[in-house]
KEKOLVO-177104 format. One record per residue: residue in one letter; x, y, z of N, C-alpha, C, CB in turn. Coordinates in steps of 0.02 Angstrom, whole numbers, padded with zeros to 5 digits, always signed. Each point is the difference from the previous one (the first is absolute). Glycine has a CB too. Example, Ala and Ser with C-alpha at 12.3 -4.5 7.8 and 13.67 -1.06 7.14 Angstrom:
BEGIN
A+00660-00284+00390-00045+00059+00000+00045+00060+00000-00095-00059+00062 S+00077+00112-00098+00042+00059+00003-00039+00055+00037+00059-00032-00108 
END
This chain:
BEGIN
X+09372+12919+05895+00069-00022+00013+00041+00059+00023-00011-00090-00088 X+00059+00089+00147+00026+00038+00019+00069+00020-00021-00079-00031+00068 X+00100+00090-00056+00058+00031-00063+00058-00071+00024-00012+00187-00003 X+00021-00197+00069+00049-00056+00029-00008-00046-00059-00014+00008+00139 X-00053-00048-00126-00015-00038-00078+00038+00009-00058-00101+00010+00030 X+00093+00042-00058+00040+00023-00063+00047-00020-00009-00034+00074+00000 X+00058-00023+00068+00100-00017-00004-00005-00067+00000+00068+00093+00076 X-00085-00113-00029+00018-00086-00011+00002-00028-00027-00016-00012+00041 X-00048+00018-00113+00012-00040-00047+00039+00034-00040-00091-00059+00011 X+00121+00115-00032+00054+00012-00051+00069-00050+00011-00047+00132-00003 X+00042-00116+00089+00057-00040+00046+00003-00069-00025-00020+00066+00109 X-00024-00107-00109-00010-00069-00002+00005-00020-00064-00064-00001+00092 X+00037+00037-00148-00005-00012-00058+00089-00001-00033-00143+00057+00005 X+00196-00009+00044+00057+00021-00029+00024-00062+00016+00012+00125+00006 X-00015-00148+00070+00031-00061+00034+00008-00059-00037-00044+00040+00092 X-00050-00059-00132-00005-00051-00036+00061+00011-00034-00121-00018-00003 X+00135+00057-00044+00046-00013-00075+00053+00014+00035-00063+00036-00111 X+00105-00021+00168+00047-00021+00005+00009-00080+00025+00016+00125+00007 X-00051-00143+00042-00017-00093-00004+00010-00012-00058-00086-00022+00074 X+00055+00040-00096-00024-00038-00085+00111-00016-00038-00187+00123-00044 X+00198-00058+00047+00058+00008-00035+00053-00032+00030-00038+00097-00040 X+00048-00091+00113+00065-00013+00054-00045-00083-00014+00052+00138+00121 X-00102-00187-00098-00011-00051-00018+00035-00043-00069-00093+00054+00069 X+00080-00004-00126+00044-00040-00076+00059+00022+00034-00069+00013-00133 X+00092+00034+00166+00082-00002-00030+00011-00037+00045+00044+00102-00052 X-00027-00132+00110-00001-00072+00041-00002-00044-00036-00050+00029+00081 X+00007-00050-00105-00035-00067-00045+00053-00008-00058-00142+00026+00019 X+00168+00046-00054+00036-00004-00056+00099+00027+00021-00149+00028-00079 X+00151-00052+00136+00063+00013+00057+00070-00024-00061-00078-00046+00155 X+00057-00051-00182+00049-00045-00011-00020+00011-00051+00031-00075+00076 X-00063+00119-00129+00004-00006-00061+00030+00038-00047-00074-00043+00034 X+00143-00015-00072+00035+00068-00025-00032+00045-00055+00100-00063+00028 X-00062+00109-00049-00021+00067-00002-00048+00049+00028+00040-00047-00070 X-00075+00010+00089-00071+00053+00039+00041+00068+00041-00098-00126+00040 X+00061+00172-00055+00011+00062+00006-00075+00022+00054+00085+00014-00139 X-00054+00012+00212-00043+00011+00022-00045+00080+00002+00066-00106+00043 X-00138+00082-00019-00026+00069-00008-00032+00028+00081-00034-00034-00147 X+00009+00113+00127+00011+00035+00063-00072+00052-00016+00163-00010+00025 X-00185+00009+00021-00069+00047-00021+00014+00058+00042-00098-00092-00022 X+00077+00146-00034+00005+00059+00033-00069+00055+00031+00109-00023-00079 X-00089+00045+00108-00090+00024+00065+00028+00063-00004-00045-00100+00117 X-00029+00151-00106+00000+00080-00010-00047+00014+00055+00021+00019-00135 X+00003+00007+00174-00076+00045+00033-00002+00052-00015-00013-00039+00087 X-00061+00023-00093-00020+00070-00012-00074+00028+00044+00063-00024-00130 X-00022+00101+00149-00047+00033+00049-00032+00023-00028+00045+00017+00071 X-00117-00026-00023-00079+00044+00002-00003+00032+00036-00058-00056-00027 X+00061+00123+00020-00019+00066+00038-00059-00009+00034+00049+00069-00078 X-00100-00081+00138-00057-00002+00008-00031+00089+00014+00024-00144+00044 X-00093+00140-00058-00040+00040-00003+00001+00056+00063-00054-00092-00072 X+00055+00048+00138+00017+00030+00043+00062+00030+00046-00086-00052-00030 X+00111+00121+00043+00042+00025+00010+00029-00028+00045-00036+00076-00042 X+00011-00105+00110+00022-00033+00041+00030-00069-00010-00071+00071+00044 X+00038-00102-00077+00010-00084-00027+00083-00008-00049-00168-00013-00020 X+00197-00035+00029+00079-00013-00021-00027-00021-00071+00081-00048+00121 X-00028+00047-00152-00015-00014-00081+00016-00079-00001+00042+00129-00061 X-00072-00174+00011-00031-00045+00015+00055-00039-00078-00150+00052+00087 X+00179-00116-00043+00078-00023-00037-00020-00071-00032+00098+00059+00098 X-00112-00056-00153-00020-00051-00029+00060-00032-00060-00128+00055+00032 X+00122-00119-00034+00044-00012-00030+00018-00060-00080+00008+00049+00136 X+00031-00033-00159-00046+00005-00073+00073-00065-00027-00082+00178-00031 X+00050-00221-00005+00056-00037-00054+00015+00023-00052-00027-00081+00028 X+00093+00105-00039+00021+00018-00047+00041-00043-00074-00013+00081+00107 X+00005-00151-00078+00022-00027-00062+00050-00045+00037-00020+00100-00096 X+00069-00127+00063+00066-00046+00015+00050+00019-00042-00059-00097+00032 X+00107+00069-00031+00077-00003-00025+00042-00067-00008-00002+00108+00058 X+00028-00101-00108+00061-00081+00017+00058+00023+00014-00037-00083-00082 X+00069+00058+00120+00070+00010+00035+00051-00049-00040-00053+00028+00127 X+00072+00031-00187+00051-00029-00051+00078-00037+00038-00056+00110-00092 X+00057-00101+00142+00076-00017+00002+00004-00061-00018+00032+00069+00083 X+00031-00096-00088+00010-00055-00025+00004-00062+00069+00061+00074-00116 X-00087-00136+00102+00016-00056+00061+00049-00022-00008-00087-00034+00017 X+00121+00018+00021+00062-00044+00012+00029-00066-00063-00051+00029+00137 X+00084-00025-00151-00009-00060-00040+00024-00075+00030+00012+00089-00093 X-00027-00138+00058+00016-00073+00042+00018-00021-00046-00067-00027+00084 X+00150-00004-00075+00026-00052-00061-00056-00072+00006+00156+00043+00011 X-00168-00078-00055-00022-00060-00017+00036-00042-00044-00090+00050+00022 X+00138-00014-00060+00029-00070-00046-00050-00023-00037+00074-00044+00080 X-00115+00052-00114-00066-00027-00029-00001+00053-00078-00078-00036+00145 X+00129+00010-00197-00002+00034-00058-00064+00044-00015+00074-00091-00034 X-00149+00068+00059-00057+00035-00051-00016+00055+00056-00063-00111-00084 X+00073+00100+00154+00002+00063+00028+00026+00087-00020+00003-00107+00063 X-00022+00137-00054+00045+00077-00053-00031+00039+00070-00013+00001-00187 X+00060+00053+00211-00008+00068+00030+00042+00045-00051-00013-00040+00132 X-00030+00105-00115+00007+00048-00019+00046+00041+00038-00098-00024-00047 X+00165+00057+00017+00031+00071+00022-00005+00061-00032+00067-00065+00035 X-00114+00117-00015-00022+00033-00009-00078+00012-00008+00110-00006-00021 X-00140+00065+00003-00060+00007+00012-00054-00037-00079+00052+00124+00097 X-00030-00144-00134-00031-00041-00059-00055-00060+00031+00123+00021-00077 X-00186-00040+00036-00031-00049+00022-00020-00058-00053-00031+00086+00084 X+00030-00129-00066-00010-00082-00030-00080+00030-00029+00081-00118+00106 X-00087+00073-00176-00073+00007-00030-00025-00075-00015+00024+00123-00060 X-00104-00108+00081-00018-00076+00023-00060-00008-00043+00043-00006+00129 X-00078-00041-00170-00072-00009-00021-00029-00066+00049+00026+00049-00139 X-00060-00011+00183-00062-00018+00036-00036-00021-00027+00007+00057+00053 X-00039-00123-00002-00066-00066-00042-00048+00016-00025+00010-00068+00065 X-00034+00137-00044-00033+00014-00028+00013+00061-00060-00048-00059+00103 X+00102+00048-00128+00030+00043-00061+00023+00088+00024-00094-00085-00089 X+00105+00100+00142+00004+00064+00023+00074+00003-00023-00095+00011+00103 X+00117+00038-00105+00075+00015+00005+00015+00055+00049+00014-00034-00119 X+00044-00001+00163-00007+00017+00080+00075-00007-00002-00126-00049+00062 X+00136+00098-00026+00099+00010+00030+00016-00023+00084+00014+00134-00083 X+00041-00131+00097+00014-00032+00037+00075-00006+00024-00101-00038-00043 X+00116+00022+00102+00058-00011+00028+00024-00100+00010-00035+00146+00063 X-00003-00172-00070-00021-00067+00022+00048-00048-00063-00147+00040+00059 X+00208-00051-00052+00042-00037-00035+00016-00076+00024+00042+00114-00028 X-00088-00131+00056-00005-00088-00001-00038-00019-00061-00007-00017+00130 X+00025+00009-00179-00004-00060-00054+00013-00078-00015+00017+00095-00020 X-00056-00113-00007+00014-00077-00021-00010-00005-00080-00049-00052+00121 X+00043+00000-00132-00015-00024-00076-00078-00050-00005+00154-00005-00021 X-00198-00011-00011-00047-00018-00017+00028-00071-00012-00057+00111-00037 X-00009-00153-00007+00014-00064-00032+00010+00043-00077-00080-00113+00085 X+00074+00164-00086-00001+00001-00063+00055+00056-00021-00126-00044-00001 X+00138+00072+00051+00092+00041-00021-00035+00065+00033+00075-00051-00149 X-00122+00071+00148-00032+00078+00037+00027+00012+00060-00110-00009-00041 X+00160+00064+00028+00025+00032+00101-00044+00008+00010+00089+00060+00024 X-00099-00069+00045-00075+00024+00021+00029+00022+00087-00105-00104-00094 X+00079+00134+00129+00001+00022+00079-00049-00041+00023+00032+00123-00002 X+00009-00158+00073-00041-00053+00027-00083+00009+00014+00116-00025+00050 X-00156+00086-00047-00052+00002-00008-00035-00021-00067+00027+00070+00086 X+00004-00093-00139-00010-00012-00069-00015+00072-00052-00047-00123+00051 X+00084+00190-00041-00007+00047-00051+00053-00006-00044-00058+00070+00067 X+00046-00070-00133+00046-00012-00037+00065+00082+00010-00108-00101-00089 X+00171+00081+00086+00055+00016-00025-00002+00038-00058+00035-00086+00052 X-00015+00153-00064-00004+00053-00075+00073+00033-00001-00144+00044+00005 X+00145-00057-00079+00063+00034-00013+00001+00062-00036+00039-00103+00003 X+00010+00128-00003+00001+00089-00018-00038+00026-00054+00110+00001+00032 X-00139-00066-00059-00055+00042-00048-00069-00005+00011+00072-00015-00081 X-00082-00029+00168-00075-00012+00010-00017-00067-00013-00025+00110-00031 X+00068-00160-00013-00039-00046+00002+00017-00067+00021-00039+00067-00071 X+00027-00129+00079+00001-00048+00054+00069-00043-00004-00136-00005-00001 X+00201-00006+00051+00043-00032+00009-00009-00073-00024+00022+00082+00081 X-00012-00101-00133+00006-00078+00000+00079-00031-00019-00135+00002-00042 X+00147-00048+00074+00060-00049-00005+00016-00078-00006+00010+00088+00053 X+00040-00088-00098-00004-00078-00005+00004-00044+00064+00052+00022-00108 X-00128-00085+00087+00021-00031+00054+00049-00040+00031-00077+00022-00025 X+00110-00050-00023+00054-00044+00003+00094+00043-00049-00139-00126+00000 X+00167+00099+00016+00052+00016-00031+00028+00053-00012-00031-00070-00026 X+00022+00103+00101+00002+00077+00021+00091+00015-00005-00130-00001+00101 X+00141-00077-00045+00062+00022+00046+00004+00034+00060+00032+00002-00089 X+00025+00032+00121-00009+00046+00034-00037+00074+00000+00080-00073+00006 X-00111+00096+00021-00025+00062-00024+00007+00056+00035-00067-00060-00047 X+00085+00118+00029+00026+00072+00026-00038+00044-00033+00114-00026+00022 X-00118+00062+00056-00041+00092-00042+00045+00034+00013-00122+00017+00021 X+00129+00024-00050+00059+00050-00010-00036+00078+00060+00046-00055-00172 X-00009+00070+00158-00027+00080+00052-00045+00025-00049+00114+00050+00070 X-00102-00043-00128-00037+00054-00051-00083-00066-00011+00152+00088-00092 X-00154-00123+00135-00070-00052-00021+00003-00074-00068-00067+00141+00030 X+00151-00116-00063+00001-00033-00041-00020-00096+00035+00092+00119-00068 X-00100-00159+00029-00020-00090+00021+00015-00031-00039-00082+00003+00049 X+00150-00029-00010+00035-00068-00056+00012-00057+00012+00048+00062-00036 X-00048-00111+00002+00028-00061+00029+00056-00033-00050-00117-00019+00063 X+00178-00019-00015+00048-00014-00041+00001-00020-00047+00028-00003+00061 X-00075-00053-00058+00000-00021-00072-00043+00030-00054+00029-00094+00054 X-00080+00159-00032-00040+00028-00059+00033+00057-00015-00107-00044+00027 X+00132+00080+00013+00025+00064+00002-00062+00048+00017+00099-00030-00085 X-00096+00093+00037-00067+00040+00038-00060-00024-00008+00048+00093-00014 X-00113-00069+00041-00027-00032+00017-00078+00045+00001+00113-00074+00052 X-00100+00140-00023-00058+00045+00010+00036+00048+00040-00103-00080-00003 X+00063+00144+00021+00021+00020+00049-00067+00032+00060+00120+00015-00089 X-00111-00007+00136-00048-00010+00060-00022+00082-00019+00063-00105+00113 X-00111+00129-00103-00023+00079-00009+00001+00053+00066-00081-00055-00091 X+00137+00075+00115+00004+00051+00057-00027+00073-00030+00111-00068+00061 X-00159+00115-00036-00009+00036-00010-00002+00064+00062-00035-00084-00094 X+00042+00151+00071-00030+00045+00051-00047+00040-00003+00082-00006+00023 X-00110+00010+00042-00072+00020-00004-00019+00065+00051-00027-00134-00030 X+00048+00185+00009+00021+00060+00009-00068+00014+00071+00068+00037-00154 X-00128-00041+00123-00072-00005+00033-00027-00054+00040-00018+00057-00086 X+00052-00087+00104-00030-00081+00041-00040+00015+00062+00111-00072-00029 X-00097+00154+00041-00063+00024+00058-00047-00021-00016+00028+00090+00029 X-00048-00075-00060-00080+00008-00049-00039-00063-00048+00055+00124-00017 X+00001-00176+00025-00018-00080-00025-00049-00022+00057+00125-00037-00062 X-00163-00012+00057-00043-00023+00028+00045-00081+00026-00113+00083-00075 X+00114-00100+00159+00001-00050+00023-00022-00064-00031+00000+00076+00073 X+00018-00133-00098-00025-00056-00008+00019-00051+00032-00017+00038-00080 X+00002-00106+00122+00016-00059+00035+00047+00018+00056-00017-00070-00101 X+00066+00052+00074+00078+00030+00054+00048-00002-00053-00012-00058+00131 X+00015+00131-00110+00074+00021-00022-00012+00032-00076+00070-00105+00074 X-00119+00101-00123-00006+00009-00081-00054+00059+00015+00024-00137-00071 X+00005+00170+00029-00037+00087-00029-00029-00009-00065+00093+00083+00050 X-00129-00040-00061-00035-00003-00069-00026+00088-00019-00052-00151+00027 X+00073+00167-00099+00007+00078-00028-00073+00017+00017+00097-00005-00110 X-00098+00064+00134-00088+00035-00007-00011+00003-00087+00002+00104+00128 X-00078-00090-00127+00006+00019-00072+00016+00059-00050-00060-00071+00035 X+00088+00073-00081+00038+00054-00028+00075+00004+00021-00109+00058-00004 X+00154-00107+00018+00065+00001+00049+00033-00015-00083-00022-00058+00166 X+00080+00116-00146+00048-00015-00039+00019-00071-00012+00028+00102+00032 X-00006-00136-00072+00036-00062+00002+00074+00011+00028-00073-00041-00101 X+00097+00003+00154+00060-00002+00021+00050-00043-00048-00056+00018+00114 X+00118+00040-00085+00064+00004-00032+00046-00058+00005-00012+00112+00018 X+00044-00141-00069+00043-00054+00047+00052+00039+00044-00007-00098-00093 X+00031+00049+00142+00049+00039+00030+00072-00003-00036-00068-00020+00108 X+00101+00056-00091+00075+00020-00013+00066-00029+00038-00065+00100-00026 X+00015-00066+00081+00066+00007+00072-00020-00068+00063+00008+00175-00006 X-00061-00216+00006-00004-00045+00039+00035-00068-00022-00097+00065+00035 X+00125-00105-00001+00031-00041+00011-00038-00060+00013+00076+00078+00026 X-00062-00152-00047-00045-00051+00013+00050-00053+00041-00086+00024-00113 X+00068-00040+00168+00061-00067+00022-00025-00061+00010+00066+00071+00061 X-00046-00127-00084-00003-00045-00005+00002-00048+00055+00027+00046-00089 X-00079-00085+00123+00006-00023+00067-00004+00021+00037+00036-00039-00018 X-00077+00095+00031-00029+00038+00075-00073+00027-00015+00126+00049+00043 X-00132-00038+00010-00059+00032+00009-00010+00058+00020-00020-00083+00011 X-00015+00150-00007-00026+00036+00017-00059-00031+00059+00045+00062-00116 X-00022-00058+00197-00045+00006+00040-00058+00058+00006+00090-00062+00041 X-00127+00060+00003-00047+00049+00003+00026+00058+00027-00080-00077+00005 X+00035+00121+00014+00054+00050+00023-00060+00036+00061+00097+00028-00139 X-00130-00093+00168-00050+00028+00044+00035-00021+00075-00119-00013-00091 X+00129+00052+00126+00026-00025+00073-00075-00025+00046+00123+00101+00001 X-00101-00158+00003-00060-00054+00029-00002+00026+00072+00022-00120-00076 X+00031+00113+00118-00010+00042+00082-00057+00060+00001+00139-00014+00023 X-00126+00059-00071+00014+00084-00005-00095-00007-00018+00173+00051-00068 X-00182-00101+00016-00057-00010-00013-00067-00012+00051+00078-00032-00087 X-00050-00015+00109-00026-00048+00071-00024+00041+00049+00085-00085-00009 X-00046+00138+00034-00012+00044+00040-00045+00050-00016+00095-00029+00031 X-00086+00044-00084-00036+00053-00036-00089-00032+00007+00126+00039-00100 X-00119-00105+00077-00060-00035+00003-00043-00006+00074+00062-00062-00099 X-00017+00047+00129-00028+00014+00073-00027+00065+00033+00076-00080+00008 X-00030+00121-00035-00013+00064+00027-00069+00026-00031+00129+00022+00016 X-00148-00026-00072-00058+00007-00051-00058-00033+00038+00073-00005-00114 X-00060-00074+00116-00063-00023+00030-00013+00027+00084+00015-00113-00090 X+00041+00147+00138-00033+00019+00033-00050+00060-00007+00082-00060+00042 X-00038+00118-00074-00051+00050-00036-00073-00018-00016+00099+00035-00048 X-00101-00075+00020-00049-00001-00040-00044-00035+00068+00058-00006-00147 X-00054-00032+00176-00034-00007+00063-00017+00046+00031+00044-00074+00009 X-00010+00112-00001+00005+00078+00046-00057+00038-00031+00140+00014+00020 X-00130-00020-00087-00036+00061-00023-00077-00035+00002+00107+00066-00086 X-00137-00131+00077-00057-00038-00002-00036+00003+00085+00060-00085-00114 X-00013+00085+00152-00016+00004+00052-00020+00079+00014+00069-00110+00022 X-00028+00153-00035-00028+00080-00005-00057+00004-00014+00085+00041-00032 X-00103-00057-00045-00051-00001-00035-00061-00043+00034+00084+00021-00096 X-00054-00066+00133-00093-00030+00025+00008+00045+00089-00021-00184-00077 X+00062+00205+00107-00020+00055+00053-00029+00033-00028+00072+00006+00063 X-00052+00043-00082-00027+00077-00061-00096-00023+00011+00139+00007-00143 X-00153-00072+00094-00051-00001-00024-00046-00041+00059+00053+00014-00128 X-00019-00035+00203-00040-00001+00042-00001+00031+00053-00006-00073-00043 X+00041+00139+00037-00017+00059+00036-00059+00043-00051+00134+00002+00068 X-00124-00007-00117-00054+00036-00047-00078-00029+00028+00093+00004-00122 X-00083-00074+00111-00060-00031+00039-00040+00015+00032+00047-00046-00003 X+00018+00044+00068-00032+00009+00069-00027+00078+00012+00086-00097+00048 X-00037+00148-00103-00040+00070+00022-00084+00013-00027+00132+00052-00009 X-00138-00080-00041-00075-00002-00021-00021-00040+00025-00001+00033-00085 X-00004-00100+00114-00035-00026+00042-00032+00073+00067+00086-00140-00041 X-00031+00157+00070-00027+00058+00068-00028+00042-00059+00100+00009+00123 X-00086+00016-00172-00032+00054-00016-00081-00014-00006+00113+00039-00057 X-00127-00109+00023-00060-00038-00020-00033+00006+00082+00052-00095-00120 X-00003+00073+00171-00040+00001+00076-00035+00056+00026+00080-00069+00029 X-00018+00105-00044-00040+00098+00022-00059+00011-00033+00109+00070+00002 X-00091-00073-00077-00061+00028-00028-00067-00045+00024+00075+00048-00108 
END
């Protein structure tokens, strides 16, 4: 295999995982809270052996990032909806029992009183454990900024669990939009200073154009570089073929 080879596949291999990544964040454009991510690439040079020969630029994945800013928010009028002001995150128990954070404040109610987020993860309140509410004979119902949940005719009620999570670099991706602690992770703090509003949403905060393009531009690369890679390896060919003729 020829050094062209090489590069190419470091090349191609980088291309994949940005597809891979610019693909979800598209896919996860309209979903609120989702926080998009961004992979970061290193080259790194090889000196070659020979004095004459250029040093040889290979290129390496270095990992990803989430792009904390905040999305836009969208009024809805829809009491169980909640966005967040400030950097604090919603805590969720996942179907399959995980406990996973999040920006994603579309809620509903169960048959059985469980907030839950329309994917069905249950709703946790500031001590971790599962939101339940009466089903009937609520009244009107209000969250307060501080997470408090009341309804007129019950009064309080629970309160929703905003926390901050100082390390969310280093949480592991789950579905869309929900993180989950590595192991040995501090337990997160409730928050203080974030704000909860009632009837909006937190949009995403991935620019779908900006994306799109990016996507295009990738899959031509990555053509480019496949196409390099099969010249390379049928000029390699063809020179041992003549060499095979001479000899």
């Amino acid at each position: 295999m020829t050094e062209t080879s090489y590069l190419g596949m470091s090349l191609a291999a980088s291309l994949q995982r940005q597809l891979d990544v610019t693909s979800n964040n598209i896919a996860n454009a309209n979903t609120a809270g989702y926080k998009g991510e961004h992979v970061v690439f290193e080259t790194f040079v090889q000196q070659n052996a020979g004095a004459d020969q250029d040093p040889a630029n290979f290129v390496r994945d270095r990992g990803s990032y989430v792009d904390m800013r905040p999305g836009a928010l969208v009024q809805t009028g829809n009491p169980l909806d909640l966005a967040l002001n400030g950097e604090g995150w919603f805590s969720y128990r996942t179907e399959t029992g995980q406990r996973a954070f999040g920006r994603d404040g579309g809620f509903a109610l169960d048959t059985e009183g469980n907030l839950r987020t329309l994917s069905g993860a249950q709703v946790l309140d500031e001590g971790g454990g599962p939101i339940v509410l009466p089903t009937q004979g609520l009244g009107e119902l209000t969250i307060a900024e501080d997470g408090t949940i009341s309804g007129s005719e019950t009064g309080p009620l629970g309160t929703v669990g905003i926390f901050d999570i100082p390390g969310i670099q280093s949480y592991s991706r789950i579905g869309a939009g929900m993180f989950v602690a590595p192991a040995g992770a501090a337990a997160p703090e409730a928050s203080t200073t974030t704000q909860v509003m009632q009837g909006a949403l937190e949009g995403s905060n991935v620019n779908p154009i900006r994306e799109m393009t990016r996507l295009i531009d990738v899959q031509r690369a990555y053509e480019r570089t496949n196409t390099m890679m099969g010249n390379a390896d049928g000029l390699q060919r063809d020179a041992l073929k003549r060499i095979g003729q001479a000899v």
